[in-house]
Structure formats: C-alpha cells, structure tokens
C-alpha positions in Angstrom: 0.0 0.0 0.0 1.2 3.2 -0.4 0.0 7.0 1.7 1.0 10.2 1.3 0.3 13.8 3.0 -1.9 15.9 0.8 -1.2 19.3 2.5 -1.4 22.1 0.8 1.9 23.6 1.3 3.7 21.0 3.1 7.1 21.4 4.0 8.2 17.9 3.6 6.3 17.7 0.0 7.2 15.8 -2.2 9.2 13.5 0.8 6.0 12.8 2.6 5.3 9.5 0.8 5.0 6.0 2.2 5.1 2.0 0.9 4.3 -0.9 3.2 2.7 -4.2 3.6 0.3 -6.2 5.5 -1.4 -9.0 6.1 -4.4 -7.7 7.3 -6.8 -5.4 5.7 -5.9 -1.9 4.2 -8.7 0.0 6.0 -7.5 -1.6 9.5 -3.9 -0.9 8.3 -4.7 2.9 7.2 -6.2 3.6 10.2 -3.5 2.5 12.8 -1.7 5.3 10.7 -4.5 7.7 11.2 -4.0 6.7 14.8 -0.3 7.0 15.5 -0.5 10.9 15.3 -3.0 11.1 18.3 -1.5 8.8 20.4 1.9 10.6 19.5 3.7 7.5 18.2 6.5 9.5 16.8 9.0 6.6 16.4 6.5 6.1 13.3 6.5 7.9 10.1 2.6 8.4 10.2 3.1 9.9 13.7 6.6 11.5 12.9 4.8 13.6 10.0 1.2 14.4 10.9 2.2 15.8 14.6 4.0 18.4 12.8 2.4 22.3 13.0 -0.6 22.5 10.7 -0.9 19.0 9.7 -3.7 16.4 10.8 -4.9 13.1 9.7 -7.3 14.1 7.5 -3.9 15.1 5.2 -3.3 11.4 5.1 -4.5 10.1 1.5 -3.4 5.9 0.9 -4.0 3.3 -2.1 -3.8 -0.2 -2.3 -0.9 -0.7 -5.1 -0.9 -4.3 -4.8 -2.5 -7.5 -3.6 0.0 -10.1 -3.6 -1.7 -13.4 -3.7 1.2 -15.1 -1.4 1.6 -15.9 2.0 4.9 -16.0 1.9 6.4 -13.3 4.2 10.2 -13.2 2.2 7.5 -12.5 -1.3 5.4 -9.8 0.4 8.6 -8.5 2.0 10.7 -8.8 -1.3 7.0 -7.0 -3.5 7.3 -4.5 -0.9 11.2 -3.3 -1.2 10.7 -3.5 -4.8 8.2 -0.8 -4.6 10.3 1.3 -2.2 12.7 1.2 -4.5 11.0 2.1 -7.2 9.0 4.9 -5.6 12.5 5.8 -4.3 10.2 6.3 -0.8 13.7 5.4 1.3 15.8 8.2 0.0 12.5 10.6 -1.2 10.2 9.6 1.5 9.4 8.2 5.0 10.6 4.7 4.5 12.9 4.1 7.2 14.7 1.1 5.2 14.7 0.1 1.2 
C-alpha cells in the first residue's frame, strides 16, 4: 500500500510518501496510521509527520498498489522493497529502510 500527506503547502512535499505491507486489511492498516498521530507515536512515520504544526490526519490520502496473492512473508517483504525502491520512498520519502 502506499500513503502520502496531501497538505497544501507541506514542508516535507514531495518527501511525505510512504510504501508498506500487511497482512491484514488496508482499512484496519490505514487507520492505525490515522492513529499514530494522536496517540503521538512519533517513532512512526505516520506519527513523525502528521504531529508536525498544521498538519492532521485528515492530510493522510493511501492506495492499495498491490494485492500479492502469497503468503509467503520473504515474497510480500521482497514486493514491498521492490516498490520502495522504485518509488525511491527510502531516499524521497518516509521509509525508514529500502
């Protein structure tokens, strides 16, 4: 899945982008995002950004990009670096790792 912020204006733009995975469902996986900000989880990216002056959850836009049919957590890890690397999201974005 991939987020962004959509602030008008945002200081970080265009490095406020995001790829990761999960298991579970996008809507349960978009909104512990949506929640890191409030409970100030800023060791997060979702909470790192959307804590900053001016910004609130309601900035935080996200997309499926891909379902990967595999259980296999080295293919969903390997899909997922893939697509940090070619959103370049590690060196342009929040990704903490490629």
């Amino acid at each position: 899945y991939y987020w962004k912020c959509q602030k008008p204006n945002c200081v970080d733009f265009p490095l406020c982008e995001y790829i990761g995975m999960t298991t579970r469902t996008f809507k349960d996986r978009m909104g512990e995002h949506r929640d890191y900000p409030k409970r100030d989880v800023i060791s997060e990216p979702a909470g790192e950004h959307f804590t900053q002056r001016g910004h609130s959850v309601a900035d935080l836009k996200g997309q499926v990009l891909e379902k990967v049919r595999n259980s296999d957590p080295y293919v969903l890890r390997a899909r997922e670096s893939m697509l940090i690397r070619k959103f370049d999201s590690f060196r342009h974005g929040l990704n903490k790792e490629p």
